[in-house]
C-alpha positions as CSV (number, residue, x, y, z in Angstrom):
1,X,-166.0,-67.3,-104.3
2,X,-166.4,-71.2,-104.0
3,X,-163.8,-72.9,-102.4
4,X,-163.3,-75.2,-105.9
5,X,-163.0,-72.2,-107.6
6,X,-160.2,-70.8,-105.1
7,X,-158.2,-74.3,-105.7
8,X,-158.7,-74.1,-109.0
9,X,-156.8,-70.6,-109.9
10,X,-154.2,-71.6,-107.1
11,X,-153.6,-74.4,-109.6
12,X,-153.6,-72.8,-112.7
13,X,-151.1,-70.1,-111.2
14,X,-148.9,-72.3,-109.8
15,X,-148.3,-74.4,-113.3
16,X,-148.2,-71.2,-115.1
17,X,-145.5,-70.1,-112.9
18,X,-143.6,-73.2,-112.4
19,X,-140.7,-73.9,-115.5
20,X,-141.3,-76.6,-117.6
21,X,-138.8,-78.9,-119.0
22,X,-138.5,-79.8,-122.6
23,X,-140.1,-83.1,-122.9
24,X,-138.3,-86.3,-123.9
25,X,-140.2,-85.9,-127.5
26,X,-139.8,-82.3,-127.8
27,X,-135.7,-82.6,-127.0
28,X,-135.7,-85.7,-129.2
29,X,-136.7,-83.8,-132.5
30,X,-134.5,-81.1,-132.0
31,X,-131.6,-84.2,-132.0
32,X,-133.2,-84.9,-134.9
33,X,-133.6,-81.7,-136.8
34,X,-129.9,-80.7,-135.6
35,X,-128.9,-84.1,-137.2
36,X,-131.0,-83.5,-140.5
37,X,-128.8,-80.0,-140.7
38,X,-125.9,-81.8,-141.0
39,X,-124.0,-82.8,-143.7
40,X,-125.8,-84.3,-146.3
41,X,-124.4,-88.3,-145.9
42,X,-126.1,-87.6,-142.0
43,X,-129.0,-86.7,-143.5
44,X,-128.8,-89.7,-146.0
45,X,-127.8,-92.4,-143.2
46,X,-130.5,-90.9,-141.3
47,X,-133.3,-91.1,-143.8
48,X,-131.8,-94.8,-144.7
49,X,-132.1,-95.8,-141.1
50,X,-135.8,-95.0,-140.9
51,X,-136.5,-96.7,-144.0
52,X,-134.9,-99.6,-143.0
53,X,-136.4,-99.3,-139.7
54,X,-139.6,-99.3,-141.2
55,X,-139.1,-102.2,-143.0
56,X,-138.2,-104.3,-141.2
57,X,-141.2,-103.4,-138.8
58,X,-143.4,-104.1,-141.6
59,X,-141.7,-107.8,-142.2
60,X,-142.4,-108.5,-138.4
61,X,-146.1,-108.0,-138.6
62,X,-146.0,-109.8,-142.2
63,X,-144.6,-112.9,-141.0
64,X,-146.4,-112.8,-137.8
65,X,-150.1,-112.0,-139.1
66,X,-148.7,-115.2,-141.5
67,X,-147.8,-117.7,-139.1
68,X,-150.8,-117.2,-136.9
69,X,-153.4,-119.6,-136.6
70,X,-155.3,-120.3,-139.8
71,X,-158.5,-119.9,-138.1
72,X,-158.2,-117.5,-135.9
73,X,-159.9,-114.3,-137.4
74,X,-157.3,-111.3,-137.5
75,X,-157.7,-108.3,-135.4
């Protein structure tokens, strides 16, 4: 047996053995799914703050893609 080969399942064991925490994403959606359970004005004010969220994203790239330079070629 090689010794890369030795490393290798000494690496794979110890990250199989080793307990993970939830990442920030995974623990995030449950928020969000417990949050979407909830009564249904939650899950309106929730859906109303992404939309809004979303628009007014979109706004900031309209106005700045608009008050870029004229000849500049967009990306």
């Amino acid at each position: 047996m090689h010794v890369f080969t030795k490393r290798n399942a000494l690496v794979g064991w110890i990250v199989t053995r080793t307990p993970r925490k939830p990442t920030a994403r995974k623990r995030l959606e449950r928020r969000l799914k417990a949050i979407a359970r909830g009564p249904r004005t939650r899950r309106k004010l929730v859906l109303g703050a992404g939309i809004v969220g979303s628009a007014v994203v979109a706004l900031g790239a309209f106005i700045a893609r608009r008050s870029a330079d004229g000849d500049a070629q967009p990306a």
